[in-house]
FISEZA-58699 format. One line per 4 residues: number of its first residue (from 1); for each residue x, y, z of N, C-alpha, C. Coordinates in Angstrom, 1 decimal, padded with zeros to 4 digits. Layout:
NUM) X Y Z X Y Z X Y Z | ...
***
This chain:
1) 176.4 159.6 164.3 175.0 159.2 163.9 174.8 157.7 164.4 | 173.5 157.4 165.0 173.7 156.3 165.2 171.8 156.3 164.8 | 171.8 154.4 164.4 169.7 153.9 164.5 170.0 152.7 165.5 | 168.8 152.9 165.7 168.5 151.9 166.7 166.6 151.6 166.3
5) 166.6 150.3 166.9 165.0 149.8 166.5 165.2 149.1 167.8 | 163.9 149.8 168.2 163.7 149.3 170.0 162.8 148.2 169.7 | 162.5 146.7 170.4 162.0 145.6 170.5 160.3 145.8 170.5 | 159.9 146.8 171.0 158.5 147.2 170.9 158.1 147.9 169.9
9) 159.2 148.7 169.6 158.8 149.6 168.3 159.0 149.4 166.9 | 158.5 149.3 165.8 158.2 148.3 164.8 159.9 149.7 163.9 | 159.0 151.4 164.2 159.9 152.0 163.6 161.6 152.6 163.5 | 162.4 152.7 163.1 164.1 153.3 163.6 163.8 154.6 164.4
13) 164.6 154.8 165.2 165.0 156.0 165.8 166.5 156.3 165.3 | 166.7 157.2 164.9 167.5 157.7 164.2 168.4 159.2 165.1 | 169.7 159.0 165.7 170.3 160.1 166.6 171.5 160.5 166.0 | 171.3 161.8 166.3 173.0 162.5 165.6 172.9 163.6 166.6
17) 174.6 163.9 166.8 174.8 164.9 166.9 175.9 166.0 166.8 | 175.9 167.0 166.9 176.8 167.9 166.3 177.2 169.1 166.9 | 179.1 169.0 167.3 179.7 170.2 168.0 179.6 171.5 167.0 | 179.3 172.4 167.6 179.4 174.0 167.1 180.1 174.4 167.8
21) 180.4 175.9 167.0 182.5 176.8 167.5 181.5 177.5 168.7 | 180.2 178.0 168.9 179.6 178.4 169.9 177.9 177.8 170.4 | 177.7 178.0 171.7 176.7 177.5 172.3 175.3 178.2 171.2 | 175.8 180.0 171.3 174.7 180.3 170.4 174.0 179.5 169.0
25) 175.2 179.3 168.2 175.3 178.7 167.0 174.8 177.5 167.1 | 175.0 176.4 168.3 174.1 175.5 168.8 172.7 175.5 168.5 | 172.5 176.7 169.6 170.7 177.2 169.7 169.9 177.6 168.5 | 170.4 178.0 168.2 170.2 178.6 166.3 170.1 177.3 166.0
29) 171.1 176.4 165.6 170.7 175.5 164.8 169.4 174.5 164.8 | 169.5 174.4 166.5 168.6 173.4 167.1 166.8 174.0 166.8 | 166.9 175.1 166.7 165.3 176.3 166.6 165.1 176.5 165.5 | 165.8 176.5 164.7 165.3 176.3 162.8 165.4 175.1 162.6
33) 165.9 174.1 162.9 165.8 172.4 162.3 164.9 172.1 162.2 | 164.7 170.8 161.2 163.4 170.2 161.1 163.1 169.2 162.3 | 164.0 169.0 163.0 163.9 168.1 164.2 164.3 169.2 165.3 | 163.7 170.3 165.4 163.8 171.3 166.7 162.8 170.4 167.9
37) 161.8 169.5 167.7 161.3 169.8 168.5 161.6 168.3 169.8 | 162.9 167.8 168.7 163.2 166.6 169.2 165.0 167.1 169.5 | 165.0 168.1 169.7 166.4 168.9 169.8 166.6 168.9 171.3 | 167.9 168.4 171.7 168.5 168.7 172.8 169.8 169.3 172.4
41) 170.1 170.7 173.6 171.3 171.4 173.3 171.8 171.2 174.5 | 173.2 171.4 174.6 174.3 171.4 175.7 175.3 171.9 175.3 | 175.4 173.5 176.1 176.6 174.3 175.7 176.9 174.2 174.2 | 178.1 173.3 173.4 177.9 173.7 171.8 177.7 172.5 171.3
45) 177.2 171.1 172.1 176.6 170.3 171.2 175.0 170.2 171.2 | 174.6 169.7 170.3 173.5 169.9 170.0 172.9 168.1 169.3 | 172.1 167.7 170.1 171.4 166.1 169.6 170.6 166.5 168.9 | 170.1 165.4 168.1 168.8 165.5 167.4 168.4 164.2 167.3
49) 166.6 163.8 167.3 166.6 162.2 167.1 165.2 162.5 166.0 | 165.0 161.4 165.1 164.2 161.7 164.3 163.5 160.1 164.5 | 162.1 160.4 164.5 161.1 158.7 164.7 160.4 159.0 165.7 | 159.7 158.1 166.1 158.8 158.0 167.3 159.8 158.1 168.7
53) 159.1 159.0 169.1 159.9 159.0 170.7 160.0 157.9 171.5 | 161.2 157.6 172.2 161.2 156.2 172.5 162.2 156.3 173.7 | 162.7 155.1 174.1 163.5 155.3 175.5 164.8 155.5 175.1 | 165.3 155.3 173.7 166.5 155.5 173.1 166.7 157.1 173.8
57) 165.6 157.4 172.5 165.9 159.1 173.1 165.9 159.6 174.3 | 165.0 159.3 174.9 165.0 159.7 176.8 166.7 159.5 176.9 | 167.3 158.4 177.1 168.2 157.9 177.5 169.5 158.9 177.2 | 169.6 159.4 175.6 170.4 159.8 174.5 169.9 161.3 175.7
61) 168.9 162.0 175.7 168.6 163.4 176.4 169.0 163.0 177.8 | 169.3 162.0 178.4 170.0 162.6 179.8 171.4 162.5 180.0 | 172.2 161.9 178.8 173.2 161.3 178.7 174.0 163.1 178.4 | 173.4 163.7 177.5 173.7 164.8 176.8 173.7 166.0 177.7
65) 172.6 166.0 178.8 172.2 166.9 179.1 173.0 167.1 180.6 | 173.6 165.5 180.9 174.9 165.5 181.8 175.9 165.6 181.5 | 176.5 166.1 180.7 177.6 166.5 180.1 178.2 167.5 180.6 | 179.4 168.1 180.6 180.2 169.1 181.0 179.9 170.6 179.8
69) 179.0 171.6 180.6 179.2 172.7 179.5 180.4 173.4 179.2
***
């Protein structure tokens, strides 16, 4: 888990994320959460960021999404 408060943005961004035993189990999780719609999955991890969209996140979604499935 990590927060971060971007210099423009008054609010925290807030990122976690979390390995599952399968990709499915990933997807599941990420599609019922309260933060699905701020959900990035990759094979069995799965990010989540909670706050106003920001470049944290952008950054946090390409970092994840280059990852080895």
């Amino acid at each position: 888990m990590a927060i971060y408060r971007e210099q423009e943005v008054s609010d925290l961004t807030t990122v976690y994320g979390l390995q599952f035993p399968t990709t499915d189990a990933a997807l599941a999780f990420a599609r019922n959460g309260r933060a699905a719609s701020k959900a990035i999955v990759n094979g069995r991890i799965a990010a989540f960021s909670g706050g106003p969209g920001s470049d944290c996140f952008k950054a946090i979604r390409e970092y994840v999404n280059g990852l080895s499935r």
